[in-house]
VOTORNU-197282 format. One record per residue (C-alpha): residue in three letters; x, z, y. Coordinates in steps of 0.02 Angstrom, whole numbers, plus 50000, padded with zeros to 5 digits. Layout:
// residues N
ALAXZY/...
//
This chain:
// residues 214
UNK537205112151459/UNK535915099451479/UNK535965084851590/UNK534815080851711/UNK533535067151699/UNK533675047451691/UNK532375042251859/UNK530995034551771/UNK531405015751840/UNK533195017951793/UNK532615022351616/UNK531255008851603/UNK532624997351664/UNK533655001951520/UNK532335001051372/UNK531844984651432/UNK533554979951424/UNK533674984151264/UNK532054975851218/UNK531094989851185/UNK529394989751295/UNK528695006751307/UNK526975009951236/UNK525835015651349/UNK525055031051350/UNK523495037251246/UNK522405049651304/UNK522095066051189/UNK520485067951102/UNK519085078451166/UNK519265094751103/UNK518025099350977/UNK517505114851086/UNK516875103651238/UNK515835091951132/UNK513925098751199/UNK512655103551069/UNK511585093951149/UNK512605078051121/UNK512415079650934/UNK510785069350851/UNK510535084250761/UNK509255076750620/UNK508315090050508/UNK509165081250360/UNK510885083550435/UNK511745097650497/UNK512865097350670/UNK514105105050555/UNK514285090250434/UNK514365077850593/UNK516185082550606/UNK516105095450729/UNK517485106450634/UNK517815122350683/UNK516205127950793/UNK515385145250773/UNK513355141450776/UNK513115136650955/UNK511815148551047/UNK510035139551058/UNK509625130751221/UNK508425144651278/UNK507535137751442/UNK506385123851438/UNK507025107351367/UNK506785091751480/UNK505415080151426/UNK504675095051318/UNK503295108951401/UNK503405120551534/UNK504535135251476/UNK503365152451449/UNK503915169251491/UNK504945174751353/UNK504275188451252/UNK505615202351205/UNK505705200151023/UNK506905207050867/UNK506025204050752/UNK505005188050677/UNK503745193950554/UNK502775180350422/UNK501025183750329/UNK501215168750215/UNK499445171750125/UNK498655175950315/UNK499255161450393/UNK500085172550528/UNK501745173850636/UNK502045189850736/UNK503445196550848/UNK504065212650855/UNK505245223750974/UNK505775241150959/UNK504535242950807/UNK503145236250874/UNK501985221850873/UNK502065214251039/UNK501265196450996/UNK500375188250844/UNK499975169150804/UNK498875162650693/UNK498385148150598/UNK500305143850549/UNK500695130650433/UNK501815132550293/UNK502455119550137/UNK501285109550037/UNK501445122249897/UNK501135139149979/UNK501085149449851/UNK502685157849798/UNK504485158549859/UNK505615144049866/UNK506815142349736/UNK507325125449709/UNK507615108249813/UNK506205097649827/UNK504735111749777/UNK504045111349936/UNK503805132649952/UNK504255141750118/UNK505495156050090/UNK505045173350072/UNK506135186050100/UNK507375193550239/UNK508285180650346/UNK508885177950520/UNK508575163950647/UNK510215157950652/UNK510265140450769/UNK509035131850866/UNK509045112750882/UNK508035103251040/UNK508365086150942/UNK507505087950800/UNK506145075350717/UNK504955088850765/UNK504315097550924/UNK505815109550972/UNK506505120450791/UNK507355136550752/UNK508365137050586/UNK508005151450475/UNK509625158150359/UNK508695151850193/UNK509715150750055/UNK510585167250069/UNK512005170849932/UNK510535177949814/UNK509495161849823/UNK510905148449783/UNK511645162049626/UNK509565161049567/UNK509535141349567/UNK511395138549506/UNK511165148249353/UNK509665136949326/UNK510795119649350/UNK509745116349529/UNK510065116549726/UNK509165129749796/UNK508775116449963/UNK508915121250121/UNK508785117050320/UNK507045128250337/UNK506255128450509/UNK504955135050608/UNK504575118950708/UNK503145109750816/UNK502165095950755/UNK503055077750721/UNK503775068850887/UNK502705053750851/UNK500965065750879/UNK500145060151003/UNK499095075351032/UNK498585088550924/UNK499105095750743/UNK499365088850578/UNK497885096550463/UNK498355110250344/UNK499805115650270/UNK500945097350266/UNK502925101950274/UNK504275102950140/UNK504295123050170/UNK504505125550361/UNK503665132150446/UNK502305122750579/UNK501885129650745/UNK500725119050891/UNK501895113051029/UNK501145126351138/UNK501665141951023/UNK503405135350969/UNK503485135051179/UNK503435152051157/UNK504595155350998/UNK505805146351096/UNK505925155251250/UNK505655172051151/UNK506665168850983/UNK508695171851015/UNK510155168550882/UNK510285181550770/UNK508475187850777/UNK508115193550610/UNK506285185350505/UNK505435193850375/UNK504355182150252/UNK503105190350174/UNK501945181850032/
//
């Protein structure tokens, strides 16, 4: 049968005593789970994931308007993102069918083709998913699309190379004062104006799927 209790004086009496000085105590870490996505400098170059936050499913994208960013636009019901590389066109679908179309979209500065490699500066083609959204990012607001997918990294490993990574559909750069960048300038994102990526973001949810078409 245990005893019951020293009182804490009595005890702290005793250690001291004894010459032992109690430490005092240190509070517990922040759980992982309550660190906000919005806390993390998500840079394009660097995941949240390799920041340390172990153990986090993809957080859900910060859907309403961001502060210091645009006015948020009603959200368009969308399911599906749909790209006409050669056409220079974005479109969003729902329930199979089109429901809104931008143009004049800017891709990598070597259009042609689908990315295969690090550093070739191609936008994907293919069948991915919007996957995270980050509201920190070097550019105006960005949604992460799922490129490389299992096929793409089994292509550029049997070839010695990194099939690359961290593709977007962004704005234009943070330091624009107004405008667009001319022509197709990115490392194979995908460029929107401000305005429209407004739009994506208010209408584009986690685990939307993207078709790329050449």
């Amino acid at each position: 049968m245990r005893g019951k209790p020293w009182p804490a004086p009595l005890f702290a009496a005793l250690l001291a005593g004894l010459g032992i000085v109690s430490m005092p105590a240190i509070a517990a870490p922040e759980p992982a789970s309550r660190i906000a996505y919005e806390e993390i400098d998500n840079d394009p170059a660097v995941t949240w994931r390799e920041q340390g936050v172990a153990g986090m499913s993809a957080p859900a994208p910060v859907r309403a308007a961001v502060a210091g960013k645009g006015a948020s636009p009603r959200p368009i019901a969308t399911d599906l993102v749909r790209i006409h590389k050669a056409r220079r066109r974005l479109e969003l679908w729902s329930a199979g069918q089109l429901v809104h179309a931008i143009a004049d979209i800017q891709l990598g500065d070597a259009p042609r083709g689908a990315k295969r490699f690090e550093g070739d500066e191609r936008t994907p083609e293919g069948r991915y998913t919007i996957d995270w959204a980050n509201p920190r990012s070097r550019y105006y607001l960005s949604l992460h699309i799922s490129y490389p997918d299992m096929r793409d990294r089994a292509y550029a490993a049997a070839r010695g190379r990194s099939a690359g990574g961290m593709i977007m559909i962004h704005g234009q750069p943070n330091g624009l004062v107004e405008g667009r960048v001319a022509g197709d300038w990115t490392d194979g994102c995908i460029a929107l104006s401000n305005a429209q990526m407004d739009l994506l973001w208010a209408s584009v949810s986690d685990g939307t799927r993207i078709e790329i078409l050449p």
